[in-house]
C-alpha positions in Angstrom: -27.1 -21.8 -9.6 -23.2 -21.6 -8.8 -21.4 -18.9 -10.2 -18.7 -19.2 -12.2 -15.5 -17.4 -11.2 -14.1 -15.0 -14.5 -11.0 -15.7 -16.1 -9.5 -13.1 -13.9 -10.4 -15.0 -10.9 -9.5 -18.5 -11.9 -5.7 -17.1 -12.8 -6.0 -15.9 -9.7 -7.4 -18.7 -7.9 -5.2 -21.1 -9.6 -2.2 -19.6 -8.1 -3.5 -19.5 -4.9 -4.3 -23.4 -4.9 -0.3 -23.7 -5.7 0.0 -22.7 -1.9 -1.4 -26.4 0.1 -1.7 -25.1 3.3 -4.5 -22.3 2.3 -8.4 -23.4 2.0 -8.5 -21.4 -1.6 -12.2 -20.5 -1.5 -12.0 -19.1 2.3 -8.4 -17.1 0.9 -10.2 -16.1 -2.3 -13.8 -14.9 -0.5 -11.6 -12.4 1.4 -9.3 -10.8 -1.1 -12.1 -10.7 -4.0 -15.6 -9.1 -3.3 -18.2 -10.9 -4.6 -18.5 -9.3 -7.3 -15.6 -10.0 -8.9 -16.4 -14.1 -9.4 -19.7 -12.8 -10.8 -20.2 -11.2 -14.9 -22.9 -8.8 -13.3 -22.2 -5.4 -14.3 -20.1 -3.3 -11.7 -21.2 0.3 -10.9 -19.0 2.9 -13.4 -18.2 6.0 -12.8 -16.8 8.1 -16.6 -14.1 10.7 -16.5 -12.5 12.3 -19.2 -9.1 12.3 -17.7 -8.3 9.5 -14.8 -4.9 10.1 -13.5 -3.2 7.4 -11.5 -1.4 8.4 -8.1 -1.8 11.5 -6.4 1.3 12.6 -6.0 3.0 16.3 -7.1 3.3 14.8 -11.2 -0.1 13.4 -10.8 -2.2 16.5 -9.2 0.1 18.8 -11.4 -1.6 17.1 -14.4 -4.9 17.1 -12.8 -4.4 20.7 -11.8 -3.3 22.2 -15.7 -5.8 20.1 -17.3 -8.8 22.2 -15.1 -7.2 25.1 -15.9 -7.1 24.6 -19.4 -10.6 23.0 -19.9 -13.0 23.8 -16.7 -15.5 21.5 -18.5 -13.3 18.6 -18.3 -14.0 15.5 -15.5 -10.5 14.6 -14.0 -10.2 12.1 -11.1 -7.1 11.7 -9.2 -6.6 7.8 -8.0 -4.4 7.6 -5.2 -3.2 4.2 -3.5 -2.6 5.4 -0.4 -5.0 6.4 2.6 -4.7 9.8 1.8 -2.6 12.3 -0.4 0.8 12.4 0.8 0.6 9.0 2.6 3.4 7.8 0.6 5.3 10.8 0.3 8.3 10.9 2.9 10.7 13.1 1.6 11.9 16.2 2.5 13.1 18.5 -0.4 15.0 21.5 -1.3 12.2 22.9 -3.7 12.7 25.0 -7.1 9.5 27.3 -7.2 10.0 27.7 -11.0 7.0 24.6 -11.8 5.0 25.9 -9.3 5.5 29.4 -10.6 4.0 28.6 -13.8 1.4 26.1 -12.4 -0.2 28.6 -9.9 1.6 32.1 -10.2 -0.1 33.1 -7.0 0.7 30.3 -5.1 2.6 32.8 -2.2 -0.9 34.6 -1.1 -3.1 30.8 -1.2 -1.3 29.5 2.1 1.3 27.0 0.3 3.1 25.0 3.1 6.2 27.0 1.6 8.0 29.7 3.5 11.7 28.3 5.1 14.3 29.8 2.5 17.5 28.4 1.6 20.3 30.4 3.9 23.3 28.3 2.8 24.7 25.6 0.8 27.3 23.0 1.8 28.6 20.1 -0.4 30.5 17.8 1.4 32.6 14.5 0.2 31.8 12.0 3.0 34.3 9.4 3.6 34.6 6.6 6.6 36.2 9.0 9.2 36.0 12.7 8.2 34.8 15.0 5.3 35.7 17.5 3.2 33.9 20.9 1.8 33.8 21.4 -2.1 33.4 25.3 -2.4 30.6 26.7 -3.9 32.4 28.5 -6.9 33.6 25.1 -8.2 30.0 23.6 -8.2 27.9 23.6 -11.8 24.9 26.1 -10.9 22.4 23.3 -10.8 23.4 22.3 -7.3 23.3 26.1 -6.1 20.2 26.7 -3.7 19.6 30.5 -4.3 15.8 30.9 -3.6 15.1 27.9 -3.2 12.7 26.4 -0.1 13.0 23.8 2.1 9.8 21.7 2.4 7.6 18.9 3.2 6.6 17.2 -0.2 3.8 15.1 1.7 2.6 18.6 3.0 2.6 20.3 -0.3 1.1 17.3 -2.1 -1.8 18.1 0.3 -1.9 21.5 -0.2 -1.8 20.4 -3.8 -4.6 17.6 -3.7 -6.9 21.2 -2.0 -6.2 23.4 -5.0 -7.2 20.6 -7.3 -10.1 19.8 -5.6 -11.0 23.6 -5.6 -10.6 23.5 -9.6 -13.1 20.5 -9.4 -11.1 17.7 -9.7 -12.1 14.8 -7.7 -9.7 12.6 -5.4 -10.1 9.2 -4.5 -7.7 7.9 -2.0 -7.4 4.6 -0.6 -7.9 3.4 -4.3 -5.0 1.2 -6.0 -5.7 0.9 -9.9 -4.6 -2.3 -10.9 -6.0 -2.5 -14.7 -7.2 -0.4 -17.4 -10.6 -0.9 -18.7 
C-alpha cells in the first residue's frame, strides 16, 4: 500500500511542483526522510526545558536552570555543526553576567584573560578622523575591566560547563516547529 504524504508534506510538496524543471518526488525523497510522508510514530526524546540555539543567551539559560534545579532535563538545540559555529564576533566583554552566572569562572580555564589597556572613540569620516576624549563619553562606553574575547570560544567553553551541570547539547540540529 502507498503512503500517503502528511499535510506537512503536501504544503510542502505542492510548492515544490510550482518549480517545472524539478522531478518533485526525486526533490522531495532527498530533503524529507522517509519518515516524514509516513503517520508512524517518530522516536521522542522528553525534556523539561528544550532551549533553542546554543549560543551565550541560550547556554546561559541552560546553565541557571541546572543550577537552580539539578533534577531538571535541559537540552540545548543548536543549528550549527557545533557550538560557536555561528558565532563570529569578537567582543569587548563586561564580566558582570558571567560574575553572577559562575562566580568562579577565573580558576575553570575561561577563554578570558586579554584586559582592556585603552579606550579610543573615533568619528570616522571619508579622509581622516577625529578622537572624542574619554571624559566627554557617557560611562557606558568606558572599557575599565573589561576583556577582549572570542565569543565563539567562550560559547564553547560555555557549551563544557553546561554539559558538566548535565545539560545535554545537540548540535547540527535546526528546530523548525514546536510540538
Amino acid at each position: 500500500k502507498k503512503q500517503e504524504p502528511s499535510t506537512g508534506s503536501r504544503i510542502m510538496l505542492r510548492t515544490i511542483r510550482h518549480c517545472r524543471s524539478l522531478d518533485t518526488r526525486a526533490v522531495a525523497s532527498r530533503i524529507f526522510p522517509k519518515a516524514y510522508f509516513s503517520d508512524e510514530p517518530r522516536e521522542a526524546m522528553e525534556y523539561d526545558v528544550v532551549t533553542v540555539g546554543g549560543g551565550p543567551a541560550g547556554l546561559s539559560a541552560a546553565i541557571r536552570l541546572k543550577q537552580l534545579n539539578p533534577d531538571l532535563s535541559v537540552c540545548v538545540l543548536e543549528k550549527g555543526s557545533e557550538l560557536g559555529a555561528h558565532v563570529l564576533s569578537g567582543n569587548v566583554f563586561e564580566t558582570r553576567g558571567l560574575d553572577e552566572l559562575l562566580p568562579d569562572w577565573r580558576e575553570m580555564d575561561a577563554p578570558i584573560s586579554t584586559k582592556v589597556t585603552d579606550d579610543a572613540f573615533l568619528y570616522l569620516t571619508e579622509s581622516s578622523s577625529l578622537q572624542i576624549p574619554n571624559m566627554l563619553l557617557p560611562p557606558q562606553l568606558h572599557n575599565d575591566g573589561n576583556y577582549i574575547i572570542s565569543l565563539s570560544q567562550l560559547v564553547r567553553w560555555m557549551g563544557d560547563q553546561a554539559e558538566e551541570l548535565g545539560v545535554e547539547i545537540y548540535p547540527g540540529f535546526a528546530a523548525s516547529e514546536v510540538l
